[in-house]
N, C-alpha and C positions, 0 to 999 in steps of 0.2 A: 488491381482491377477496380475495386471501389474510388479511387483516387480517380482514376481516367474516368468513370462513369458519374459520381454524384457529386454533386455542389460540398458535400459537408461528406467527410469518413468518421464516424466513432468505433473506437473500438477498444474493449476492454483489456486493461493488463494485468487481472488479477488482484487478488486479494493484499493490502497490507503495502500502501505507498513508497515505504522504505523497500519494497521485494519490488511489486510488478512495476510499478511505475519507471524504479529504476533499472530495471532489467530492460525493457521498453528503451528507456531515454540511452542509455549507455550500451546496449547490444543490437536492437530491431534497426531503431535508427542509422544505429551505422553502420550496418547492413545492406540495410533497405535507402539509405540516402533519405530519411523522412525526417520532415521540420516539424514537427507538430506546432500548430497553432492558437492550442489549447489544453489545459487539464481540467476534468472534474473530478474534487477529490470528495467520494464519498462517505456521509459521516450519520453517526448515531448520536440522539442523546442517549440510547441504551449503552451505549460502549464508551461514552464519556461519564457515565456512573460508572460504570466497569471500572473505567483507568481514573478514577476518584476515590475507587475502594468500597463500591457494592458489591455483594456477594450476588450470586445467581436467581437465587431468588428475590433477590432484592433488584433487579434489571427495572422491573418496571415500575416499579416506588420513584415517585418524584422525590428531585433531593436539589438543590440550588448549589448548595455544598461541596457534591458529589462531582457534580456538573460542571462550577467553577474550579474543583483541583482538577478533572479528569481532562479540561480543556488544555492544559498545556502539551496532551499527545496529540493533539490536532493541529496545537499550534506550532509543533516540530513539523509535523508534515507539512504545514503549507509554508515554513520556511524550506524545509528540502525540495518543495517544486519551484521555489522561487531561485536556488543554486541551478536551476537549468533555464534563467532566463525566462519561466512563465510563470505570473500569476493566475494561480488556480480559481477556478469558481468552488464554491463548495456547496456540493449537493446535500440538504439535512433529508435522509431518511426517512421521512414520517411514522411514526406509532402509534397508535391512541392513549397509551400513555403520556405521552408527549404535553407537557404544558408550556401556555404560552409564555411563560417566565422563564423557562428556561433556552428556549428556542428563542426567545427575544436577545438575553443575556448571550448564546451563541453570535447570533445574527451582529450584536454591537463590537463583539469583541474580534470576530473575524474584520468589521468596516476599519475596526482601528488600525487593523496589518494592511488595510487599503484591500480587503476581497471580499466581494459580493458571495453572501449565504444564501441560498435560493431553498425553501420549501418544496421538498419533490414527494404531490400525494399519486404516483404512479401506482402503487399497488391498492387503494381504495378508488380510484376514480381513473385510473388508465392514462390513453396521451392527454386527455384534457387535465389530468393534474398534474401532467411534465410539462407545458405549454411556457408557464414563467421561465422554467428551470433551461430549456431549449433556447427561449429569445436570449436568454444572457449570454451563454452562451456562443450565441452567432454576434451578439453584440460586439462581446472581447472578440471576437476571430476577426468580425470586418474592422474592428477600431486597430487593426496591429501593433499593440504594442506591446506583443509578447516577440521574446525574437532568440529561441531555441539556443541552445548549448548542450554536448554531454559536459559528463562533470569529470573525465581523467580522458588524458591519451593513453590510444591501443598502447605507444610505443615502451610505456613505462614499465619496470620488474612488476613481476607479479602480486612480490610484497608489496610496491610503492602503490599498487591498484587495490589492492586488498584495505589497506589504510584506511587510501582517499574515502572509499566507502563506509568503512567501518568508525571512522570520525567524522568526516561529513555528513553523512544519514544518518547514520546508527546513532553517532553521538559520544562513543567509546573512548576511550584514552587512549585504548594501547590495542595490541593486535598479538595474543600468544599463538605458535605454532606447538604441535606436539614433533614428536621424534619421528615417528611417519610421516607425518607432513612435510619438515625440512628435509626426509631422504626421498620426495615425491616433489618436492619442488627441483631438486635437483634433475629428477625424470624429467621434469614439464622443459626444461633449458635444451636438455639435451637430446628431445623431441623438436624442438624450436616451434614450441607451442606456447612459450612465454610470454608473447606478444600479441596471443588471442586475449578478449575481454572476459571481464570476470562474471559468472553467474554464479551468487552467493545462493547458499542452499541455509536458511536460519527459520529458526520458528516464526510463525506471523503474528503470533500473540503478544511480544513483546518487541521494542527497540533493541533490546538485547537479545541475546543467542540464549537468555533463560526466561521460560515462557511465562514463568511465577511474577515477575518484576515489571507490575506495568506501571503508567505515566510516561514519566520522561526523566529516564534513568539518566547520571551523570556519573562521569570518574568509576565506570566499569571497560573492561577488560574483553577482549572477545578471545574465543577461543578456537582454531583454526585443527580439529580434530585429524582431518585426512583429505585427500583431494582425489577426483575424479577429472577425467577432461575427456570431453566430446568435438571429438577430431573433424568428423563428419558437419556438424551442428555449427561445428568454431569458436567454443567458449569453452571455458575451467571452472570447474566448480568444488569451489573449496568448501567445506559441510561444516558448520559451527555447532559447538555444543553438544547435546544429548538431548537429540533430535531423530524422528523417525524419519526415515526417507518417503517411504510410502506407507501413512496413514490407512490402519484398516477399516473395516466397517465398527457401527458399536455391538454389542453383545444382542443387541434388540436392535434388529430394523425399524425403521419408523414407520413402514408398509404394515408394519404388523399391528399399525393403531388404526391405518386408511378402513374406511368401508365407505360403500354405497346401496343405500336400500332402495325399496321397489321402487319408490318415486324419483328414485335418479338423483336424489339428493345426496351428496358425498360429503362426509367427516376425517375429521381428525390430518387434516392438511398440514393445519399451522395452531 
């Protein structure tokens, strides 16, 4: 519907490049018949200290350090959008933590992969501080030369799609099945549900199926626990690791710091 109606469709796919993006490019798409014209992959410097090796309380401490080891998980992602034929723009997050050395240092090192970093102050300053981050944007869309691909054929085994993902994104070496798994892949054949695409079910916190191991893991292994498949839906989803399926609440809602007092003034948001 958005497609037949506006100039421009955005729309989100979710947390964790290697997950939505690819779920998006390798299952919506070839579904839906949709070329997308564009990625924006959005990024933190709070989460490139993260995958540099700050601790939590350490997120908002400037660290140049931090920043420059924790860049190479960005820079996996925006070679993974580049395996489907698009150069991404990349949205920097804004924080008031944020210094200009490190957002600069982002900015030079994504130009060298040839991708525009675009500063998006959308939650300080609303659409006027998405306005850059929007023209670039439509810039790459009308310049076309981005020009779509998934990244496996439907028609390959299960295993061989499972791989293609789990070495090409993820970055993995290898692909372990358990005993359940190989006696559940054999179900998926014998369903002739083989030939549906893969929706990987893996932590978002890491390139890896272990949530602990961030950056940009190398010469690790994934591990293909058990499989589910959604017949209805038309996709298999193999579940990596030691992994919740459905995330519950924390022990403390965060509602339970929210107030508002008489003058209408509300705390404890963010």
């Amino acid at each position: 519907m958005g497609l037949s109606l506006g100039d421009y469709v955005v729309t989100e796919a979710g947390f964790g490049a290697d997950l939505g993006a690819e779920k998006f490019m390798d299952i919506k798409c070839g579904y839906g018949n949709l070329k997308p014209d564009a990625i924006v992959l959005v990024a933190t410097i709070r989460a490139l200290r993260h995958h540099g090796g700050a601790k939590k309380e350490e997120y908002n401490t400037a660290s140049m350090e931090r920043v420059s080891k924790g860049f190479e998980n960005l820079e996996k992602h925006i070679e993974n959008c580049k395996k489907f034929g698009i150069t991404p723009v990349v949205a920097i997050n804004y924080f008031p933590a944020d210094t200009d050395e490190e957002i600069n240092y982002v900015q030079a090192q994504c130009s060298k992969m040839g991708v525009k970093a675009v500063v998006s102050y959308g939650f300080a300053k609303g659409g006027e501080g998405t306005k850059e981050l929007a023209q670039t944007v439509c810039d790459v869309i009308e310049s076309g030369i981005n020009h779509f691909k998934p990244l496996y054929d439907w028609s390959l085994s299960v295993e061989e799609k499972i791989k293609t993902i789990a070495t090409e994104i993820y970055g993995a070496l290898d692909v372990e099945y358990s005993s359940k798994a190989r006696t559940q892949l054999k179900q998926i054949a014998a369903l002739g549900y083989d030939k549906l695409p893969i929706c990987m079910a893996k932590t978002q916190k890491s390139l890896s199926d272990k949530e602990s191991i961030v950056g940009r893991p190398t010469g690790f292994t994934i591990n293909v626990r058990e499989f589910e498949f959604a017949a209805g839906a038309g996709f298999i989803i193999p579940i990596l690791g030691d992994m919740m399926r459905m995330p519950g609440l924390p022990a403390i809602p965060a509602s339970e710091h929210m107030d508002i007092d008489n003058n209408g003034k509300i705390s404890g948001l963010s």
